[in-house]
C-alpha positions in Angstrom: -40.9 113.6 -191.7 -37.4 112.8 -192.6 -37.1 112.2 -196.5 -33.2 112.0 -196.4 -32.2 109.1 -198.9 -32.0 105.3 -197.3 -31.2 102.3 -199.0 -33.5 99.2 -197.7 -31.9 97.0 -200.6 -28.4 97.0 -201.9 -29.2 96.1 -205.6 -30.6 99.4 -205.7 -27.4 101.4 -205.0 -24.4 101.4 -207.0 -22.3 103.8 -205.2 -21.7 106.7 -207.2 -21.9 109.1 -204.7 -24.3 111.4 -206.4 -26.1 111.8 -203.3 -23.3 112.8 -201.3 -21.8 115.1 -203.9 -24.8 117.0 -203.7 -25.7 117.5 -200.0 -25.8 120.8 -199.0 -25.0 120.3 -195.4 -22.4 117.4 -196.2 -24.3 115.4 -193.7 -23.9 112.2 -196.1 -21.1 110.1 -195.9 -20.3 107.2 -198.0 -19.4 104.6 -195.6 -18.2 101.0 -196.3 -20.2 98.1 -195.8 -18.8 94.7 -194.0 -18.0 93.3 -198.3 -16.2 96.4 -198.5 -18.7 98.6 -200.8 -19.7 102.1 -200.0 -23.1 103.5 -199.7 -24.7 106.5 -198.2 -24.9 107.7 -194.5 -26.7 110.6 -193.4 -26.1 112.6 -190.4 -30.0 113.0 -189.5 -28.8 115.6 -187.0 -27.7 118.3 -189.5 -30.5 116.5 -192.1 -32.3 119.5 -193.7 -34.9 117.6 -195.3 -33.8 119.5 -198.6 -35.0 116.0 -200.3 -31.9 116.7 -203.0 -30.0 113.2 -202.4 -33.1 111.7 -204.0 -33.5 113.7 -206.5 -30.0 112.9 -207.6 -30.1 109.0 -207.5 -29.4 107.9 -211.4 -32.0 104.3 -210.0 -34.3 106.6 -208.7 -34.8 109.0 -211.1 -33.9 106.7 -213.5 -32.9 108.9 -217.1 -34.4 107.9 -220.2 -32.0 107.8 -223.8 -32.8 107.1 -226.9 -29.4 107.2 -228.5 -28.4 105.5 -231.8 -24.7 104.2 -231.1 -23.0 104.3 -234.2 -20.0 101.5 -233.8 -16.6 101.0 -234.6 -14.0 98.5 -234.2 -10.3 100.0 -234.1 -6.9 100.6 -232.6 -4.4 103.5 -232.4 -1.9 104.0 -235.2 0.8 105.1 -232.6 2.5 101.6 -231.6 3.8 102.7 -228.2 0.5 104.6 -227.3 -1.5 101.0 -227.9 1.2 99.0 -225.9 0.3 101.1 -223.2 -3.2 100.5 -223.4 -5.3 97.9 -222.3 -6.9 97.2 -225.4 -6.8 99.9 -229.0 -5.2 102.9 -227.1 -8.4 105.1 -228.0 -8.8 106.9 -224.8 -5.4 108.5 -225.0 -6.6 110.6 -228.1 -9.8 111.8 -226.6 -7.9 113.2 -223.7 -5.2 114.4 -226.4 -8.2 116.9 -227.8 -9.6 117.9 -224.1 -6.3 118.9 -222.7 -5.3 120.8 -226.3 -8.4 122.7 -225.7 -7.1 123.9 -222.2 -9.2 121.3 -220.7 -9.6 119.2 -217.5 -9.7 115.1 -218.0 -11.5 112.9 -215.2 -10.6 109.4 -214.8 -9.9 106.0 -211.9 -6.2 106.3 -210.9 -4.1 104.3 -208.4 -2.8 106.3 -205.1 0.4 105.3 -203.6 -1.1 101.9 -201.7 -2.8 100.9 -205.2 -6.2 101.4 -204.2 -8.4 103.1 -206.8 -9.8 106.8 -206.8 -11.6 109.2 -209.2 -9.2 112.1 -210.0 -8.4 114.7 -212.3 -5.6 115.7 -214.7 -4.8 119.3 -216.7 -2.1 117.6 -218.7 -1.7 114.7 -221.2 1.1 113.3 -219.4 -0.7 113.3 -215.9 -3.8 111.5 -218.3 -1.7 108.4 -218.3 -2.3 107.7 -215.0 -6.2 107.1 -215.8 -4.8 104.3 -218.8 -5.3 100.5 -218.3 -8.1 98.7 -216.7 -8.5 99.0 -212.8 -11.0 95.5 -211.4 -11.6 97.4 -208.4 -14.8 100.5 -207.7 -13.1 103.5 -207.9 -14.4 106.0 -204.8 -15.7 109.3 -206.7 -14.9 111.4 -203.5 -16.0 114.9 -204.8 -15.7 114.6 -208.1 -18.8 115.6 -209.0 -18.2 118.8 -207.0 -14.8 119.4 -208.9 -16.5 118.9 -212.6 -18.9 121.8 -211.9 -16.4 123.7 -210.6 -14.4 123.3 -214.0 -17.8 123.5 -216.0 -18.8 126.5 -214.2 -15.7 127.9 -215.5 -16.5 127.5 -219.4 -13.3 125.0 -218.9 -13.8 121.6 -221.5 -14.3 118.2 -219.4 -14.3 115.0 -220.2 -15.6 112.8 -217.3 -14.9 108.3 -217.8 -16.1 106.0 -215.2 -18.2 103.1 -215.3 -21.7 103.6 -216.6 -23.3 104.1 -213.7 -20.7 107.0 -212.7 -22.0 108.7 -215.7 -25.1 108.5 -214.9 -24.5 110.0 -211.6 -22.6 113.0 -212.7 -25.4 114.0 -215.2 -27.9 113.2 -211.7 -25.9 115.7 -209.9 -25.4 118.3 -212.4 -29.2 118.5 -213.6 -28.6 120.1 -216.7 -26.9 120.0 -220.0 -23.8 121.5 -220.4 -21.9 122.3 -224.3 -18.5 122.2 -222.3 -18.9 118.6 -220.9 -18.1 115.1 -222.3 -18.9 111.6 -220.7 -17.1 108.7 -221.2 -17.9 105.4 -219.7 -16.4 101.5 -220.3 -18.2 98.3 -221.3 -18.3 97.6 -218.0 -18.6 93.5 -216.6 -18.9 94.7 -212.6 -17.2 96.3 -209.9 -15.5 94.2 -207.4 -14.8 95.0 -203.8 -11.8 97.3 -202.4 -11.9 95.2 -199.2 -11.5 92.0 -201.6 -8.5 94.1 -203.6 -7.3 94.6 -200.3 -7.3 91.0 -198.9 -6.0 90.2 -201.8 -2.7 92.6 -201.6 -2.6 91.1 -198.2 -2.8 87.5 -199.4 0.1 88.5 -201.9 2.2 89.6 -199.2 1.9 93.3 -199.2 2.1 94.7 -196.1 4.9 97.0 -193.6 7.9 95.1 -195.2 6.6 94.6 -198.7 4.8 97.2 -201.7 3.6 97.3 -204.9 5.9 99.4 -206.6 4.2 98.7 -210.3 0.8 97.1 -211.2 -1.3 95.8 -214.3 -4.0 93.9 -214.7 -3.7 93.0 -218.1 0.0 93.1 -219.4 -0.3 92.5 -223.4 3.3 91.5 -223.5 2.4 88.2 -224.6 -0.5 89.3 -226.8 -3.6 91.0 -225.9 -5.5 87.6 -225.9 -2.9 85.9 -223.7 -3.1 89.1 -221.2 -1.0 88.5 -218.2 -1.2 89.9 -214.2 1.8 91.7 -213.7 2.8 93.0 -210.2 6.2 94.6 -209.2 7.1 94.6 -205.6 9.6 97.2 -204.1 12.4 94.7 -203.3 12.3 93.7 -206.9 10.3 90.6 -206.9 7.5 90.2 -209.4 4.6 87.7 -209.9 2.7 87.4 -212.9 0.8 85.0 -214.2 -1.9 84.7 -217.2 -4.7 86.9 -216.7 -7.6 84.2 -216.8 -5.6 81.9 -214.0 -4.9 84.9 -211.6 -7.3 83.9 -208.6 -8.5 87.6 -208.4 -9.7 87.5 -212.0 -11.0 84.6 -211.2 -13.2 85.2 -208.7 -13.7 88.5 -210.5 -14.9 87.4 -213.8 -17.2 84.7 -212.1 -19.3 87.2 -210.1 -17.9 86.2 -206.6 -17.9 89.2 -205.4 -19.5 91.8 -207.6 -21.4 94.8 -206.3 -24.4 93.8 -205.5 -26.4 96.6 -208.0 -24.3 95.0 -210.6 -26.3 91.9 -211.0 -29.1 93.7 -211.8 -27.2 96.8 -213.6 -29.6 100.0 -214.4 -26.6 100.9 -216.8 -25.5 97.9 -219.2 -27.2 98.9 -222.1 -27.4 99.8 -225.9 -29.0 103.0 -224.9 -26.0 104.7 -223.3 -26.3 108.3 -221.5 -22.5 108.6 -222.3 -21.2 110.5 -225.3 -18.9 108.0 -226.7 -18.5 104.0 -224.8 -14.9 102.3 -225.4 -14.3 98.2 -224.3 -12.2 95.7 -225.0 -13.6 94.3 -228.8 -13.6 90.6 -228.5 -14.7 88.4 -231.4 -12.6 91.0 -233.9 -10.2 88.4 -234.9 -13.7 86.1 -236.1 -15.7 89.2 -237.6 -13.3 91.2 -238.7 -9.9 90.2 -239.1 -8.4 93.1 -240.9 -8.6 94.8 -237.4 -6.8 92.3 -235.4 -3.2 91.5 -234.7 -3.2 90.4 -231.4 -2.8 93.9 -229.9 -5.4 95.0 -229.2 -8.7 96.5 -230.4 -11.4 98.5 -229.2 -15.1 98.8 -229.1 -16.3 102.8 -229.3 -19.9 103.3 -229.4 -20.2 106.9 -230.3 -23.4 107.7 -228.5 -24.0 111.5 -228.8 -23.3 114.8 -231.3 -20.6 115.1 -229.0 -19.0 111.7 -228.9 -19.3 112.1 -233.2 -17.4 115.1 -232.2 -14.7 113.2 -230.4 -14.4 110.4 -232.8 -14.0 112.8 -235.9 -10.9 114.0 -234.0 -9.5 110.7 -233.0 -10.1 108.8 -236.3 -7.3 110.5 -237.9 -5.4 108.6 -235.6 -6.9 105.2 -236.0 -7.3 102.6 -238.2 -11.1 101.5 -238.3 -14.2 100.3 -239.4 -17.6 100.9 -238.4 -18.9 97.1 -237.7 -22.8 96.0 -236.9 -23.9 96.3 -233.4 -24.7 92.4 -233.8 -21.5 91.2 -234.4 -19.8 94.0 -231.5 -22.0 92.5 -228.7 -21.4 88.4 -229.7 -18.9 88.2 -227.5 -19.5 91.6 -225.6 -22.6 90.6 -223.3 -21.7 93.3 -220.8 -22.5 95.8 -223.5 -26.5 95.0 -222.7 -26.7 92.5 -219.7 -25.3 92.4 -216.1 -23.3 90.3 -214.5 -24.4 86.8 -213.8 -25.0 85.6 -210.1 -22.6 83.7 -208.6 -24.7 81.3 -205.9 -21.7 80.9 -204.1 -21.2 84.6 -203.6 -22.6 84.9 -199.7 -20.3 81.8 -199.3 -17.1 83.7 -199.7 -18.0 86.7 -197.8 -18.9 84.3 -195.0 -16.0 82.4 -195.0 -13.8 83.3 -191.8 -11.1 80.4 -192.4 -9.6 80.0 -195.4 -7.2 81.8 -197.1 -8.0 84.3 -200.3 -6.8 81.5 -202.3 -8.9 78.7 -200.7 -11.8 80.9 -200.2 -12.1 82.0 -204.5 -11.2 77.9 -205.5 -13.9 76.7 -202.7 -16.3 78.8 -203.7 -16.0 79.7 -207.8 -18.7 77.9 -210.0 -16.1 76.6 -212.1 -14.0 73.4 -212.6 -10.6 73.0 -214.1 -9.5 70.0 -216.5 -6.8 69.7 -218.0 -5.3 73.5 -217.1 -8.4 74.8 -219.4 -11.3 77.1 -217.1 -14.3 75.7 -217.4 -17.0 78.3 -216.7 -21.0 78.1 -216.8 -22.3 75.8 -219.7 -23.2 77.7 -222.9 -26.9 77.2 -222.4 -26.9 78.8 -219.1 -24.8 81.6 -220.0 -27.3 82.0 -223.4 -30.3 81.9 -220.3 -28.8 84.3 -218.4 -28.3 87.0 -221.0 -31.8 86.5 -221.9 -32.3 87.4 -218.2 -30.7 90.5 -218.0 -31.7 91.4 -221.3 -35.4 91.3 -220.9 -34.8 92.4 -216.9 -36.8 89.6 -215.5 -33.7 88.6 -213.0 -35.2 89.3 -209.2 
């Protein structure tokens, strides 16, 4: 009897790779699906029946924490370090303390066509590369092969992904180790490469034309009035507020989310991570010492060892430790997934129309008067109640 791992419904993969990672035979490949997501494909041939790709499925085994998250609100002291950030420049410290301790830093990079990949840097200045917020799922490759290889080697880790990632390093791995720290983002979803990609395509990217510099949330104009900022090679440029790029758009709105993500195993108080950072919206009404239009961040320190990592940083930071309440008000994806979009199988079914045409035909939104109108309060209040409670099917 063949036991090898098989996913019969897509909600109940969110492609870290786990399985894959661990395979002794490397007969699993993680093969992209027609919307562009990657799941699991075994080899049956060179199958041992070892049963080990199950046993490392974070929805299958599904681990249990009981962590208090003690939470803060705050930004980085260092101007230029937070200009380079997405939101309080907080991330840049932790990896400041892994690499001083001759350590190894894990994080989602761009390679050289902008698409997004797990990787690894031994120096603060190759850590940059992991900075700012990538709307794409990153492909882990063998990351998780590379962190135990590090680990093994009594070198310090910190591994930051999405929460789901973290839960399927600490699958693969199996045990507890003192040398490793986890990471992960308040995380809304994980769109799909092959939408990135039709989008660079839509943008004119192509033979004649690259993206020579990218970022998805500029804070030039303020870190509320983000803008989409993307350099070409022959000096052009288009950029555009963050909330009107059709991308984001489509993004934000669930149009084409993973399909796990609307039913996330991972968006909760109770992380598995040692320390959670996100962008802290609703500062500027709770707490208004902290905000200057900047940007601030949301760390949840999870763990012994995220304490740890936020004694270190805080030297660093102005903060404040602020009630889990008022950090989740207007932080949903904190505890609850994405919302549905109904109009999702729409847009991957649509052969004709452009990227443009396909996101405005199929978005559950209105605009009036240049404001973006999005679901109506009550249903947004019903759907958090949803994902909250888990009784979404």
């Amino acid at each position: 009897m063949i036991i090898m791992i098989h996913i019969e419904n897509k909600e109940n993969c969110c492609g870290c790779a786990s399985c894959a990672n661990v395979c002794p035979e490397n007969c699993i490949v993680m093969q992209a699906d027609k919307e562009g997501f990657l799941y699991p494909n075994t080899n049956i041939d060179i199958c041992v029946n070892c049963n080990l790709c199950n046993k490392s499925c974070p929805i299958i085994i599904k681990k249990s924490t009981n962590n208090q998250s003690i939470i803060y609100g705050c930004y980085n002291k260092n101007e230029e370090i937070r200009r380079k950030s997405t939101s309080g420049g907080v991330f840049y410290i932790l990896c400041e303390y892994i690499i001083k301790n001759n350590g190894v830093v894990f994080g989602a990079a761009f390679d050289d066509e902008f698409n997004v990949y797990h990787n690894y840097a031994e120096t603060i200045a190759d850590c940059e590369k992991f900075m700012g917020s990538k709307y794409v799922q990153s492909v882990i490759g063998e990351s998780y092969k590379k962190v135990k290889i590090f680990l093994d080697d009594n070198r310090l880790v910190l591994f930051t992904g999405t929460p789901c990632q973290i839960s399927g390093l600490y699958a693969f791995l199996k045990k507890d180790y003192d040398n490793l720290f986890t990471q992960d983002i308040v995380c809304h979803s994980v769109p799909s490469p092959k939408v990135w990609s039709d989008y660079k395509k839509f943008i004119g990217v192509g033979d004649k034309k690259k993206i020579s510099k990218l970022n998805f949330r500029d804070k030039e104009s303020g870190w509320k009035n983000s803008t989409m900022d993307i350099v070409f090679d022959n000096g052009d440029c288009l950029s555009g507020l963050y909330s009107k790029n059709e991308y984001i758009s489509g993004f934000i709105n669930g149009l084409y989310s993973r399909p796990s993500c609307y039913n996330c195993n991972f968006s909760k108080i109770n992380r598995e991570s040692d320390i959670t950072l996100g962008d802290f919206w609703g500062v500027d009404t709770f707490y208004p010492e902290l905000f200057d239009n900047k940007g601030t961040s949301l760390v949840m320190v999870n763990s012994v060892k995220g304490k740890k990592l936020f004694n270190y940083a805080k030297k660093q930071l102005k903060y404040k430790s602020v009630k889990m309440s008022k950090a989740i008000w207007y932080n949903c994806a904190v505890v609850s997934s994405a919302d549905y979009n109904k109009n999702r199988s729409n847009f991957f079914n649509d052969k004709k129309n452009s990227f443009k045409d396909k996101v405005n035909n199929n978005l559950v939104f209105i605009k009036k008067d240049e404001k973006v109108y999005t679901l109506t309060l009550l249903e947004r209040v019903k759907n958090k109640i949803i994902n909250i409670m888990g009784l979404r099917k």
